[in-house]
PyMOL CGO cylinders between C-alpha atoms (Angstrom):
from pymol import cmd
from pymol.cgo import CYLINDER

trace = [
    CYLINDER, 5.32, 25.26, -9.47, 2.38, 26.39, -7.49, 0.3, 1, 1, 1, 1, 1, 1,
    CYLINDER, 2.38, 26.39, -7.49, 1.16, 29.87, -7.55, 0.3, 1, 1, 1, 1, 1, 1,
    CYLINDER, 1.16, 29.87, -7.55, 2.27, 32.14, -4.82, 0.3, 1, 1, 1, 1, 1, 1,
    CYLINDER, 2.27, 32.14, -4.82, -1.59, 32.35, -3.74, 0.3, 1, 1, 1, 1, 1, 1,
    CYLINDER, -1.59, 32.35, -3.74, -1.58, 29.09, -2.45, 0.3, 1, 1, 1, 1, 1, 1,
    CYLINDER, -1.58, 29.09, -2.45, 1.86, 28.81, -0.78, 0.3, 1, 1, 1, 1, 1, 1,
    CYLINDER, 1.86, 28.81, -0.78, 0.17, 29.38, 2.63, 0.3, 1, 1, 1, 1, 1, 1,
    CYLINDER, 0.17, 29.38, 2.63, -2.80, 26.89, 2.04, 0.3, 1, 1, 1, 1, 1, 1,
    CYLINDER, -2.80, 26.89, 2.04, -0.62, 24.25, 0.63, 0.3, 1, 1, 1, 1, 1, 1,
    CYLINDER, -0.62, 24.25, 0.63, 1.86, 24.66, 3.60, 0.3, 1, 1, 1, 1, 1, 1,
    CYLINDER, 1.86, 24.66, 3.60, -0.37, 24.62, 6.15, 0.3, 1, 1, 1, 1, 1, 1,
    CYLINDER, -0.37, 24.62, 6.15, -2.29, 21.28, 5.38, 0.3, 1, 1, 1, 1, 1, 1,
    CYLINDER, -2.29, 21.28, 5.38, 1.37, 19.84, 4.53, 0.3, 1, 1, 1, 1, 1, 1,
    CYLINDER, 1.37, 19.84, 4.53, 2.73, 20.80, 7.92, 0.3, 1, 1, 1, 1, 1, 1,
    CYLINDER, 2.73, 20.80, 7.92, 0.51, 18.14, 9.52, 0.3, 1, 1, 1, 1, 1, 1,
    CYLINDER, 0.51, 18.14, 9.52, 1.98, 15.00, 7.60, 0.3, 1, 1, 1, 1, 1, 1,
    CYLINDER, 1.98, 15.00, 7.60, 5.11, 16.08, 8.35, 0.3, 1, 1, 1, 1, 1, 1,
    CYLINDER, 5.11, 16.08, 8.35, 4.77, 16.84, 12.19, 0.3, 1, 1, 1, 1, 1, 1,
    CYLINDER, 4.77, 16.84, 12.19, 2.75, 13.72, 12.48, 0.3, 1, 1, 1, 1, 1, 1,
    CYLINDER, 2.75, 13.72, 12.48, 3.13, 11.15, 15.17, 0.3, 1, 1, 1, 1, 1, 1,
    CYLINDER, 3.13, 11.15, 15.17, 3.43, 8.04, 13.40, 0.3, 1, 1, 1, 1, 1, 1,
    CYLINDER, 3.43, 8.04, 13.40, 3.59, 7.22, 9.57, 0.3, 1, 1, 1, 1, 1, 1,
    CYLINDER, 3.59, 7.22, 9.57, 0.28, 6.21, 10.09, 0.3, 1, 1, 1, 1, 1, 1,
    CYLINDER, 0.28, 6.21, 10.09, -1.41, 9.37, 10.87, 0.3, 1, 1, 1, 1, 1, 1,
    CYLINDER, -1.41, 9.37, 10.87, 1.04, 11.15, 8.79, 0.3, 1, 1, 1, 1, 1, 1,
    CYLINDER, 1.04, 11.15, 8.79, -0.77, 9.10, 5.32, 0.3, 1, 1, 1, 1, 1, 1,
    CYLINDER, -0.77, 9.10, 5.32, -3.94, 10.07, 6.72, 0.3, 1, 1, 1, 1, 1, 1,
    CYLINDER, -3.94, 10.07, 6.72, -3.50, 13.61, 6.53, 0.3, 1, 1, 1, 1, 1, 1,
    CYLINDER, -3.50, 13.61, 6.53, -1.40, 13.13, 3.24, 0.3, 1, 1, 1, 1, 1, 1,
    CYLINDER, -1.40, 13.13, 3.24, -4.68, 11.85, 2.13, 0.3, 1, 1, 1, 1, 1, 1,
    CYLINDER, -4.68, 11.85, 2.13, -6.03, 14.76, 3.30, 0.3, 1, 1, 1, 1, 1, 1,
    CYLINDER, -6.03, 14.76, 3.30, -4.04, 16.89, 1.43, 0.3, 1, 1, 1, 1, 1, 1,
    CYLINDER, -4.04, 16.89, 1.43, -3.83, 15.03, -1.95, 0.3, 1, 1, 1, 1, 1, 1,
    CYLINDER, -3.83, 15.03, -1.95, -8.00, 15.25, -1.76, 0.3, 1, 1, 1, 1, 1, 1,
    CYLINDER, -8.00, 15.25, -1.76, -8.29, 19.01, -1.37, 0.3, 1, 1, 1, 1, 1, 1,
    CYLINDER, -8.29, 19.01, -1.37, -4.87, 19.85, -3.95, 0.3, 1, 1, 1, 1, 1, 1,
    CYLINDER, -4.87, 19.85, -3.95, -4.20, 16.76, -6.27, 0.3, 1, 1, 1, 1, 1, 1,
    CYLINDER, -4.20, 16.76, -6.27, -6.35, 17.82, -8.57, 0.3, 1, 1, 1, 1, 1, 1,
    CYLINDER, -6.35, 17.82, -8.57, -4.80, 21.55, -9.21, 0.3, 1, 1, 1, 1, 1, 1,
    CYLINDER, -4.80, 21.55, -9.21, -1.26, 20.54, -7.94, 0.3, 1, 1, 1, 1, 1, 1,
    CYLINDER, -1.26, 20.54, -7.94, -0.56, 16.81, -9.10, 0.3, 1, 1, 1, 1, 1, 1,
    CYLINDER, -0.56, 16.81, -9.10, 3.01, 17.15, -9.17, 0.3, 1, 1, 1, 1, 1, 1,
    CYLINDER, 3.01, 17.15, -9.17, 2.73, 17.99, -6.10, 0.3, 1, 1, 1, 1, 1, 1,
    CYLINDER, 2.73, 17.99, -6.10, 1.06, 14.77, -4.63, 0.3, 1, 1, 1, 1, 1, 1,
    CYLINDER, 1.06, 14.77, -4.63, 3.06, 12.99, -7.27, 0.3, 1, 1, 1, 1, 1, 1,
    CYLINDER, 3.06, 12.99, -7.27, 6.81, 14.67, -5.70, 0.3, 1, 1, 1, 1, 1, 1,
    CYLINDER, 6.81, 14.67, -5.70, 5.34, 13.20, -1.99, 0.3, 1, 1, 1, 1, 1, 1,
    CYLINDER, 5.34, 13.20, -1.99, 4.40, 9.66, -3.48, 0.3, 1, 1, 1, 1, 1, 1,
    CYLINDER, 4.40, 9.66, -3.48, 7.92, 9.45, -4.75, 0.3, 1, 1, 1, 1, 1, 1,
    CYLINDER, 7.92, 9.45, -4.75, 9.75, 10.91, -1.86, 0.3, 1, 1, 1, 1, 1, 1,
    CYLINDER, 9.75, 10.91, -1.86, 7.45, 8.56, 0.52, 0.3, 1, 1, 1, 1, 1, 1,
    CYLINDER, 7.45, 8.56, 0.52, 10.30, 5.97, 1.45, 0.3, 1, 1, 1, 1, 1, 1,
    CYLINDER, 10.30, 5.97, 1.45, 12.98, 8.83, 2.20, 0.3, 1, 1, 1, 1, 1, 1,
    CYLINDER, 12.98, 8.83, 2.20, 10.39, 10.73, 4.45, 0.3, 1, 1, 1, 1, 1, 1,
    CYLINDER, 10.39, 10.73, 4.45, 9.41, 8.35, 6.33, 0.3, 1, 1, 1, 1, 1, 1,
    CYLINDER, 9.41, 8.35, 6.33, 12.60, 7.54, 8.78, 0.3, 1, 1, 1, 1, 1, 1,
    CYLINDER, 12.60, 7.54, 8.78, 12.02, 11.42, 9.97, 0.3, 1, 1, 1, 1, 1, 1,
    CYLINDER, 12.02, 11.42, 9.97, 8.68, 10.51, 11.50, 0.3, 1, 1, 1, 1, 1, 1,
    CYLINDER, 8.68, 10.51, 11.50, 11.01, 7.95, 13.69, 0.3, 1, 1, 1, 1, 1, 1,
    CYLINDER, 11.01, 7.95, 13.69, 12.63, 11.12, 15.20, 0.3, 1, 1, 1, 1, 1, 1,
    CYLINDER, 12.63, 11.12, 15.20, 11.48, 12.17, 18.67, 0.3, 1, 1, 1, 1, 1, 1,
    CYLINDER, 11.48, 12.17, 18.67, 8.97, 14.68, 18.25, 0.3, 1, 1, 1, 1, 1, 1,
    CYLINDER, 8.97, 14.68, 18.25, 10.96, 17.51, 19.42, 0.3, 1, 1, 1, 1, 1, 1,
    CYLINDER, 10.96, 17.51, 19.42, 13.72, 17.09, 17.54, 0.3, 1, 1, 1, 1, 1, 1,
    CYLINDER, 13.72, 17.09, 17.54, 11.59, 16.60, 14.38, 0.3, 1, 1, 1, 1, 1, 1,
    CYLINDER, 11.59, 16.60, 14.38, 9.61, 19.82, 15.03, 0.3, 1, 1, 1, 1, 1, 1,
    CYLINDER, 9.61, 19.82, 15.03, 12.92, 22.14, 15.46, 0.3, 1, 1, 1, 1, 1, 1,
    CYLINDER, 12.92, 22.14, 15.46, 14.21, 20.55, 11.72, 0.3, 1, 1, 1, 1, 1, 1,
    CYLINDER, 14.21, 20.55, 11.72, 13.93, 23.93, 9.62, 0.3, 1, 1, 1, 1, 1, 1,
    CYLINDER, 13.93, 23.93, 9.62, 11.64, 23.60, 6.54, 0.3, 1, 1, 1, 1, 1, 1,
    CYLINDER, 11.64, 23.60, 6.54, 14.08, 23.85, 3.52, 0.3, 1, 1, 1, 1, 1, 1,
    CYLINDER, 14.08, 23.85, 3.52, 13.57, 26.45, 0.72, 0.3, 1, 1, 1, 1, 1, 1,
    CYLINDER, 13.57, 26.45, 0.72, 12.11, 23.69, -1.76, 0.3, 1, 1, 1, 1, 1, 1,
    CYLINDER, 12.11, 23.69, -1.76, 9.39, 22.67, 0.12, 0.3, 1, 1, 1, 1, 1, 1,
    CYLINDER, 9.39, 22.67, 0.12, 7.80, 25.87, -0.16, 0.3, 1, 1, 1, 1, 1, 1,
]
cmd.load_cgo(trace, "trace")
């Protein structure tokens, strides 16, 4: 589990994969992310790499309807 320090950090270069327009541009900034915390936070990058397949079909969602899907407690 990460430390409560870097909740906020961690969150706020996640939010971008998952609010991303396309799956595309969603693995860029997962990229992103797994450059700048992969290192101190494998599991982490390890938890999205496994999950990859089952996230994906929510980028299909319209934009709007993706956006108003409440973050659940365990992706904090």
């Amino acid at each position: 589990m990460q430390p409560p320090q870097d909740w906020d950090k961690i969150a706020s270069l996640l939010k971008p994969v998952y609010t991303a327009p396309t799956e595309e541009a969603a693995l860029d900034r997962f990229a992103e992310f797994a450059d700048a915390w992969g290192r101190k936070y494998p599991a982490i990058v390890k938890l999205w790499e496994n999950a990859w397949e089952e996230f994906t079909p929510f980028l299909r969602f319209d934009t709007e309807i993706a956006s108003s899907a409440p973050p659940t407690r365990s992706s904090r």
